[in-house]
C-alpha positions, -999 to +999 in steps of 0.1 A: -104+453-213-089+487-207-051+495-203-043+508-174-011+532-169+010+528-137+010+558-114+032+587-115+069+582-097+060+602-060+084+628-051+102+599-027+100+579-055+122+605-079+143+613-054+154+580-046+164+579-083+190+609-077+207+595-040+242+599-045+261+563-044+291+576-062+284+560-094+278+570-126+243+555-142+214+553-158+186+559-138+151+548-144+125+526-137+107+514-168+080+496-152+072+528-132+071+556-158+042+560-183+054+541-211+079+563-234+113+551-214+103+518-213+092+512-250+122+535-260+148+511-281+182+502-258+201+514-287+185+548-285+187+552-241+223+542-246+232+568-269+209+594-256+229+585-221+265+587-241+251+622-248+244+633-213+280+617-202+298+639-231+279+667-225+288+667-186+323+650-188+340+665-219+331+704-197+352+684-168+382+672-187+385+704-212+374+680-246+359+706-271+354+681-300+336+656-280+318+683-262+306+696-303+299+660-304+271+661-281+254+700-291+235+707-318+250+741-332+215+764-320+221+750-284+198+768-261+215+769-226+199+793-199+196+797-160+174+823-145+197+852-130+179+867-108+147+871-087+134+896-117+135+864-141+162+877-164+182+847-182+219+839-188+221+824-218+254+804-231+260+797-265+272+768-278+306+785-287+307+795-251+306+761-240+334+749-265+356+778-246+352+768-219+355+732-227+393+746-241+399+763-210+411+729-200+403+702-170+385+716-147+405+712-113+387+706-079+356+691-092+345+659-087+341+637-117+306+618-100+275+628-118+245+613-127+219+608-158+185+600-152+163+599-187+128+613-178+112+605-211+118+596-248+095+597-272+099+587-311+130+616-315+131+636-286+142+629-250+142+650-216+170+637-193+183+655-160+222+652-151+230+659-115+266+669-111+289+683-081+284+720-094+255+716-116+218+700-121+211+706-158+178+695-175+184+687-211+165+683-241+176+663-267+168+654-306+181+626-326+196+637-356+202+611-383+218+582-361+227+603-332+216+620-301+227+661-295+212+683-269+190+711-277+181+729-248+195+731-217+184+750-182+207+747-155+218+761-116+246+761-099+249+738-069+271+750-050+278+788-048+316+784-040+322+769-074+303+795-089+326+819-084+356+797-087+345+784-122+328+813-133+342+832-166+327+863-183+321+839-214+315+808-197+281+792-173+277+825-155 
């Protein structure tokens, strides 16, 4: 008997997975995906979650050591510039900055995480936030999750410019 793989999520599908209802959570639909997500332990999708919801809240509420909690030290954080392709890359010492720049005022706090994939140590997941959508990479190291990579784009432009430092998301 062969195995047979459920189909891929269709865009209608995905998107549904990314409706705001002003809640925080996981979202995914194990029986839906192609098998990595749903074999993944619960252990593991809760902490590779916890890492998404440090990663996006401790930039919110100014917390550099839980937002060094969640980076690996290489972090690789980039958005494309311009038409021409160029990047704007933020290092992970930017990112504790501007974590120590303080709250960040005016922003809502609702976000959400959706894990695309896991496999044995590596996860994609996507976090959906009032002035961001990042896709993140992540590695577990030892008995934790950190974020690798990260590409991101601004949401909305008016925050942009609010939030914007020289040193900070660009």
């Amino acid at each position: 008997m062969r195995k047979t793989t459920p189909p891929p999520l269709r865009p209608h599908e995905i998107a549904a997975l990314f409706r705001s209802n002003n809640e925080r959570r996981l979202a995914f639909e194990p029986r839906r995906t192609l098998g990595p997500v749903s074999v993944a332990r619960s252990i593991d999708l809760e902490a590779i979650q916890r890492a998404c919801a440090d990663y996006i809240e401790s930039w919110l509420d100014g917390d550099v050591e839980r937002m060094r909690r969640c980076l690996h030290p290489q972090l690789a954080k980039r958005r494309v510039k311009d038409a021409g392709g160029t990047l704007h890359e933020v290092p992970t010492e930017d990112m504790l900055a501007d974590a120590a720049s303080g709250p960040k005022q005016g922003v809502s706090r609702d976000h959400e995480i959706a894990i695309l994939d896991v496999a044995r140590d590596i996860a994609t997941a996507k976090v959906l936030s009032e002035p961001f959508v990042d896709y993140l990479h992540l590695a577990r190291l030892g008995d934790r999750w950190v974020i690798v990579n990260a590409i991101y784009e601004w949401r909305r432009e008016d925050l942009r410019q609010r939030l914007s430092r020289p040193s900070s998301r660009g």
